[in-house]
C-alpha positions as CSV (number, residue, x, y, z in Angstrom):
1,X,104.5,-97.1,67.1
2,X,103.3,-94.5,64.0
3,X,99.8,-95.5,62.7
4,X,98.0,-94.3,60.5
5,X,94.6,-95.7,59.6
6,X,92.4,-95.0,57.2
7,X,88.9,-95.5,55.8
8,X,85.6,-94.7,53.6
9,X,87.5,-96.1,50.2
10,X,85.0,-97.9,48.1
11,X,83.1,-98.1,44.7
12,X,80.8,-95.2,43.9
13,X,79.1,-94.1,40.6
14,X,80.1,-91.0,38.3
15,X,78.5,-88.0,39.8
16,X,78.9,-90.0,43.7
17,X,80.8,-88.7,46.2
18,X,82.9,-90.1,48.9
19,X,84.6,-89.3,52.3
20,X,88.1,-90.5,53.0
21,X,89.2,-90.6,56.7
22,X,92.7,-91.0,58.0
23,X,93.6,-91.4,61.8
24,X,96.6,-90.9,63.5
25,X,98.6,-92.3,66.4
26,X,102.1,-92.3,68.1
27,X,102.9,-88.2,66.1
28,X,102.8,-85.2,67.5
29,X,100.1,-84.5,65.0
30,X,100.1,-80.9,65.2
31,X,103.9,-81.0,64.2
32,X,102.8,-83.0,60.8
33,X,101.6,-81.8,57.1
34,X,99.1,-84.1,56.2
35,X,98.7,-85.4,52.3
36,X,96.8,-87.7,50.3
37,X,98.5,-89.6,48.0
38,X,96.6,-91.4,45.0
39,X,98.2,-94.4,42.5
40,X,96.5,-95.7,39.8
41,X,98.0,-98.6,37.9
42,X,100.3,-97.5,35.1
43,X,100.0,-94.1,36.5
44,X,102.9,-92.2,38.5
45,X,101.9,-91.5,42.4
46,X,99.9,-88.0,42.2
47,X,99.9,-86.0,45.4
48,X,96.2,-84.9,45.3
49,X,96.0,-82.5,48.6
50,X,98.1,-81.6,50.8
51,X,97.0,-79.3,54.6
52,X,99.8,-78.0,56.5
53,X,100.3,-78.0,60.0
54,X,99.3,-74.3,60.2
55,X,96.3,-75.0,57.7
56,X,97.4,-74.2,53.9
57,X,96.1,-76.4,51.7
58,X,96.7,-76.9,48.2
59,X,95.3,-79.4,45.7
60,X,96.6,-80.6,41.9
61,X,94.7,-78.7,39.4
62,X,92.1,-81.9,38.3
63,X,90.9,-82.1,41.4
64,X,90.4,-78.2,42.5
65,X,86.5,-78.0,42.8
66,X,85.9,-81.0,43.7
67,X,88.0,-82.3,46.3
68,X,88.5,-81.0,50.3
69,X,90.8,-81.5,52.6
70,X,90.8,-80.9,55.9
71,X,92.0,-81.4,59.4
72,X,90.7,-82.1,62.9
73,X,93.8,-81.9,65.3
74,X,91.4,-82.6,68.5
75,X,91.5,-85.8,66.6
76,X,94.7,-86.7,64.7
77,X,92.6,-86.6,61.6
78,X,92.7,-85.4,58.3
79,X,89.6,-85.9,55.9
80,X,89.8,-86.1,51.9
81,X,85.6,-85.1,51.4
82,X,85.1,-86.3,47.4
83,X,82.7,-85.0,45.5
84,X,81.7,-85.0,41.4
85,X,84.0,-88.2,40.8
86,X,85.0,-89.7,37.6
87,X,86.6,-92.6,36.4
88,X,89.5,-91.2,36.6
89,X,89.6,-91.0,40.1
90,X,90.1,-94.4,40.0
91,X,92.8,-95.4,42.5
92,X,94.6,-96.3,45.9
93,X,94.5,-93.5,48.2
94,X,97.1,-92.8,50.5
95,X,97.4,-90.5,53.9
96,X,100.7,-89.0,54.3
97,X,102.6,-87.5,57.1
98,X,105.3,-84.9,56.5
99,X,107.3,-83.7,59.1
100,X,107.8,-80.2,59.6
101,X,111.4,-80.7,60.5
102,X,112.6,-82.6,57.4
103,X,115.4,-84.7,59.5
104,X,112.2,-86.5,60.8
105,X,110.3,-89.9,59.1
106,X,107.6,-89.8,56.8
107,X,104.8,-92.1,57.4
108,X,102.2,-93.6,55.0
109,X,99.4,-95.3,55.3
110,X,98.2,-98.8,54.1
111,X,96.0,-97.2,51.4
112,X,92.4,-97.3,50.5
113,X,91.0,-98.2,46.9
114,X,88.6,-95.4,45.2
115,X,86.7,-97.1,42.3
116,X,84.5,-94.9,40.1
117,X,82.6,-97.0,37.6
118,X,79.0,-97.4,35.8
């Protein structure tokens, strides 16, 4: 069974930061790209970061500065690190899995809500 679990979602000031974690279980890991995925209502779904298996990364351009992704394969886990947020960071978070082999399943996870507000 594919899991992936994630945490460290909450509500933070402007300015704040915040560090997103995502675990996972039954993937080879090390075969997966890892994303996060943000939607924000009456937004379309934005991929914010991205980390491939072999370590390129690549973020959309409102976030580049401010956001880091990373990865710890010893532990199935990629991290989101947050920092300088605004409001408009405002949304459901979502860890992705994308095969490297593109006959394969993509997984999601069950989201965590980011909520930047005074």
């Amino acid at each position: 069974q594919v899991q992936l679990v994630e945490s460290g979602g909450g509500l933070v000031q402007p300015g704040g930061s915040l560090r997103l974690s995502c675990v996972a279980s039954g993937i080879i890991f090390n075969n997966y790209h890892m994303g996060w995925i943000r939607q924000a209502p009456g937004k379309q779904r934005e991929l914010v970061a991205v980390i491939t298996s072999d370590g390129s990364i690549n973020y959309v351009d409102s976030v580049k500065g401010r956001f880091t992704i990373s990865r710890d394969n010893a532990k199935n886990t990629v991290f989101l690190q947050m920092s300088s947020l605004k409001p408009e960071d405002t949304a459901v978070y979502y860890c992705n899995a994308i095969p490297r082999v593109a006959t394969m399943n993509h997984y999601w996870g069950q989201g965590t809500q980011v909520t930047v507000s005074s």
